[in-house]
One Martini backbone bead per residue (centre of mass of N, CA, C, O) as a GRO file, in nm:
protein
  174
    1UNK     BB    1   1.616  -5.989  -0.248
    2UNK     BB    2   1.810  -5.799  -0.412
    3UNK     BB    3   1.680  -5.550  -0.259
    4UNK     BB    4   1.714  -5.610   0.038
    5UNK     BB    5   2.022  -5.581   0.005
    6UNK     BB    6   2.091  -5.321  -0.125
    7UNK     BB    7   1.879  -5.159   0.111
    8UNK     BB    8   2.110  -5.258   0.331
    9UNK     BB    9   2.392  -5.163   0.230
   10UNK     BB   10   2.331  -4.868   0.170
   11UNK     BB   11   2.258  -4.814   0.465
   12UNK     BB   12   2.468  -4.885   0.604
   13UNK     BB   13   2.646  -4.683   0.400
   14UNK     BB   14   2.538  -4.404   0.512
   15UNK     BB   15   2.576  -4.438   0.784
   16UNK     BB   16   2.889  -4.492   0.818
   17UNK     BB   17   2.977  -4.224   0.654
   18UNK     BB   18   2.827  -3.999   0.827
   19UNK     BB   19   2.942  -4.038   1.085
   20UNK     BB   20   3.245  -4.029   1.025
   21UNK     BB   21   3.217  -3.747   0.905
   22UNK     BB   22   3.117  -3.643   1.155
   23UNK     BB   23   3.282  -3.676   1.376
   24UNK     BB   24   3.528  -3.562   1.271
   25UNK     BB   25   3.361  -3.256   1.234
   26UNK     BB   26   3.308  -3.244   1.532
   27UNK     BB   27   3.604  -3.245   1.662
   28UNK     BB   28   3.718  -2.957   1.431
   29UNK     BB   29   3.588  -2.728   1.464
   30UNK     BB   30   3.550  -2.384   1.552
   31UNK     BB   31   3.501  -2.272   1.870
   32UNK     BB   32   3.565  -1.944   1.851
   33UNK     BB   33   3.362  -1.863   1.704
   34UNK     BB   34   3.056  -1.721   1.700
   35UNK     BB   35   2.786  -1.741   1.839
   36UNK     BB   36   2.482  -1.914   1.768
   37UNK     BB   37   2.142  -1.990   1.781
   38UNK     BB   38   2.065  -2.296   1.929
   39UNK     BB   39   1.971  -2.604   1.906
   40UNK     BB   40   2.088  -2.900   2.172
   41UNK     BB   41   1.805  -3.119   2.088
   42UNK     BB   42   1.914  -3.254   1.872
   43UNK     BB   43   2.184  -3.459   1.946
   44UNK     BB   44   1.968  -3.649   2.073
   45UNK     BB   45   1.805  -3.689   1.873
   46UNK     BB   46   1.957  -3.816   1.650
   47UNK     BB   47   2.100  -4.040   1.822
   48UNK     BB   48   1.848  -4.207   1.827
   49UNK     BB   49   1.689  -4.198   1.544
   50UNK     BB   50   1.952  -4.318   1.350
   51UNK     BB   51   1.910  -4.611   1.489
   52UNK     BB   52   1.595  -4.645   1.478
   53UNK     BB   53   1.596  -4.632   1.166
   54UNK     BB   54   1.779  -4.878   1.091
   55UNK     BB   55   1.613  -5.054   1.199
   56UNK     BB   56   1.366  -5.030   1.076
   57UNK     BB   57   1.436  -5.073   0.870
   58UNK     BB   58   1.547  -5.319   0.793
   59UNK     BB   59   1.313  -5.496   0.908
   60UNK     BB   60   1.142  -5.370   0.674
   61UNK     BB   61   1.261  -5.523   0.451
   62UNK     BB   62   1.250  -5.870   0.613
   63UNK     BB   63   0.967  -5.789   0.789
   64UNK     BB   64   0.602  -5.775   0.849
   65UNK     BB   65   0.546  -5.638   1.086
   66UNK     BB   66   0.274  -5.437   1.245
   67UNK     BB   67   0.472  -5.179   1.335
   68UNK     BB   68   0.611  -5.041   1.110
   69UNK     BB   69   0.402  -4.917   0.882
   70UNK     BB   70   0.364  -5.045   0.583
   71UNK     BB   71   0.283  -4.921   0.264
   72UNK     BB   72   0.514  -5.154   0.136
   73UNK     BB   73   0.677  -5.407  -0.077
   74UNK     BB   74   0.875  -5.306  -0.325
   75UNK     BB   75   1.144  -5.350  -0.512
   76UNK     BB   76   1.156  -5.086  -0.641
   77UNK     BB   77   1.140  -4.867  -0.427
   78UNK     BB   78   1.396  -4.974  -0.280
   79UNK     BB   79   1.575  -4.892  -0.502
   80UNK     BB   80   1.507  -4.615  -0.555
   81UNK     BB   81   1.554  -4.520  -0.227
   82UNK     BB   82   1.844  -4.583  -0.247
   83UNK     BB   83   1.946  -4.412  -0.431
   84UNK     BB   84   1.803  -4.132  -0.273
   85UNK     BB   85   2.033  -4.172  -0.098
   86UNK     BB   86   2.305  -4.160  -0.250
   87UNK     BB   87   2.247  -3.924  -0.349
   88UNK     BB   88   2.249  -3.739  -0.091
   89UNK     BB   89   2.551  -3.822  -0.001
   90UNK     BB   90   2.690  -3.695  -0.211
   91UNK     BB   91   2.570  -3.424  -0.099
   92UNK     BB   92   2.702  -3.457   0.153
   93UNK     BB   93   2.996  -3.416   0.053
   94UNK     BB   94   3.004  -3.190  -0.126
   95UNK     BB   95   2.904  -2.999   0.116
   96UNK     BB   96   3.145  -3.046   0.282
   97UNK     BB   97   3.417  -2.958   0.055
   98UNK     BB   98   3.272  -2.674   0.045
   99UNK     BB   99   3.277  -2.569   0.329
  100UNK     BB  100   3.477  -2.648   0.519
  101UNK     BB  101   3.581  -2.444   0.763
  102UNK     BB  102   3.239  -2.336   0.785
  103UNK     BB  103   3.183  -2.583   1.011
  104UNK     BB  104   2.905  -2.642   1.190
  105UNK     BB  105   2.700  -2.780   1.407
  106UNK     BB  106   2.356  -2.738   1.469
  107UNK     BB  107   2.400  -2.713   1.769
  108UNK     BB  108   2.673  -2.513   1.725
  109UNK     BB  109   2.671  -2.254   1.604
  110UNK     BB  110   2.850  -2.075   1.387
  111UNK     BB  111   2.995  -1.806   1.253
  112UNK     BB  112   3.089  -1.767   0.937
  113UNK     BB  113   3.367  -1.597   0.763
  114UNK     BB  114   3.218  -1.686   0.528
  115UNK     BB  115   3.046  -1.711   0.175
  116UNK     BB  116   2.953  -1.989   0.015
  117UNK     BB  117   2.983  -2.055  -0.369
  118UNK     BB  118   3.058  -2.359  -0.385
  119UNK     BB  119   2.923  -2.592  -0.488
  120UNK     BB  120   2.596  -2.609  -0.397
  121UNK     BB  121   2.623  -2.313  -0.281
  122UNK     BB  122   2.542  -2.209  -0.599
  123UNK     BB  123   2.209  -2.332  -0.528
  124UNK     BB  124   2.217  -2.380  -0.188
  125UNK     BB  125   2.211  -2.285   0.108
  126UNK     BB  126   2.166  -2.603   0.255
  127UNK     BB  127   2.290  -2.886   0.125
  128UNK     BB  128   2.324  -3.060   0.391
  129UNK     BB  129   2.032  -3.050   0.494
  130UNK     BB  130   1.920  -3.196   0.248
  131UNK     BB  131   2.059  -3.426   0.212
  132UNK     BB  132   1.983  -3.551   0.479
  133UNK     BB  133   1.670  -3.529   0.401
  134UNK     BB  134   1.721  -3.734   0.160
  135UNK     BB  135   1.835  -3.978   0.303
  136UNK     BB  136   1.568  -4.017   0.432
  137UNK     BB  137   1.348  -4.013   0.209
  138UNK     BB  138   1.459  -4.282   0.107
  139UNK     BB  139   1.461  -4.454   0.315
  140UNK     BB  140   1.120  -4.440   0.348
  141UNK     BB  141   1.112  -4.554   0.070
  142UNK     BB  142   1.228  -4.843   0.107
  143UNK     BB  143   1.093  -4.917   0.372
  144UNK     BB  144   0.772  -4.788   0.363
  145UNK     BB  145   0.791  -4.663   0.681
  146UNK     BB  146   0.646  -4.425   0.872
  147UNK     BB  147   0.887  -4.385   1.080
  148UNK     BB  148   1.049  -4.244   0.863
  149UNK     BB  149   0.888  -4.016   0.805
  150UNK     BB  150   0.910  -3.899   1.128
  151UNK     BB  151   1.174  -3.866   1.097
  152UNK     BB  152   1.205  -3.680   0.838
  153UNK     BB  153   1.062  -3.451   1.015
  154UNK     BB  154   1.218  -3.404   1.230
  155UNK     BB  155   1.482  -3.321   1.144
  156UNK     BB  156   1.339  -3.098   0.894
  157UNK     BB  157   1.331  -2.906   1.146
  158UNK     BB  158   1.579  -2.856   1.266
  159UNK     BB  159   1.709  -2.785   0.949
  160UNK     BB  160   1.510  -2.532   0.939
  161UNK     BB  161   1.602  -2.356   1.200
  162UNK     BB  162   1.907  -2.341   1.137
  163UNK     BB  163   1.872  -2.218   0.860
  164UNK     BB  164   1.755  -1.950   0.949
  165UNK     BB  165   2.007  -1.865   1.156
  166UNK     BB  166   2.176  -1.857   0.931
  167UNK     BB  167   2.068  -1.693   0.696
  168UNK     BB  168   2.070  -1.437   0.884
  169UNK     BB  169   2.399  -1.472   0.962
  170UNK     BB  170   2.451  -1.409   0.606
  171UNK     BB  171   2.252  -1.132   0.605
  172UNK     BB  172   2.465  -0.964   0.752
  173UNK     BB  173   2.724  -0.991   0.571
  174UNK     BB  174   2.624  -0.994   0.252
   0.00000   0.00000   0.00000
């Protein structure tokens, strides 16, 4: 039951923590800047699949449905799998401090004025991206449920689309 708690509260924490600060951060970037190639088709998709995520996890801790497709039921995992969203979020924080004001969301990308080489873009180059989909993988690892593998499958195919379009016009910067 220790597990089922810790992995009920990890996931709420993750979710109300990266929403306010999604929230505050795409009400505030530069839409001045130059627009770069988006796919739009992201952000119905994202806020469908992660309250559907949460509610589909939270269910995996607590109840057998066999409609959830739980590949595990162990306390550990669900353990483990809480750590590595907590990781995630962590890298999900430190990325957006580091990026500053060069933040733009993937349904709207924007050319940034600089190429960040600080905090985790000093190792990775789209960290945030990164950081998302570990805390997608840790949700799927902790609740057991192959429908969070199916999200965090769909959510990582977004972010490596965007990830190529930042890119190339980060590689045209130099």
């Amino acid at each position: 039951m220790t597990a089922q708690v810790l992995s009920t509260v990890v996931l709420i924490f993750a979710v109300v923590f990266s929403s306010m600060r999604y929230r505050a951060l795409n009400s505030r970037y530069p839409k001045e800047r130059a627009e770069l190639a988006s796919d739009a088709s992201f952000l119905p998709v994202y806020v469908t699949l992660v309250p559907l995520g949460t509610v589909v996890a939270v269910c995996s801790y607590w109840m057998d449905w066999q409609f959830l497709l739980k590949i595990h039921d162990c306390a550990a995992l669900q353990l483990f799998g809480s750590f590595v969203s907590l990781a995630g979020l962590f890298g999900f924080e430190a990325s957006i401090r580091a990026l500053g004001a060069n933040y733009s969301p993937c349904y709207d990308l924007r050319v940034p004025p600089e190429r960040v080489k600080a905090g985790p873009y000093r190792w990775i180059a789209h960290p945030i991206y990164v950081s998302n989909v570990t805390i997608l993988i840790g949700v799927f690892i902790s609740s057991g449920s192959l429908w969070l593998a199916l999200v965090a499958l769909i959510v990582g195919i977004y972010y490596w689309r965007s990830a190529r379009v930042e890119s190339r016009a980060l590689a045209r910067m130099g």
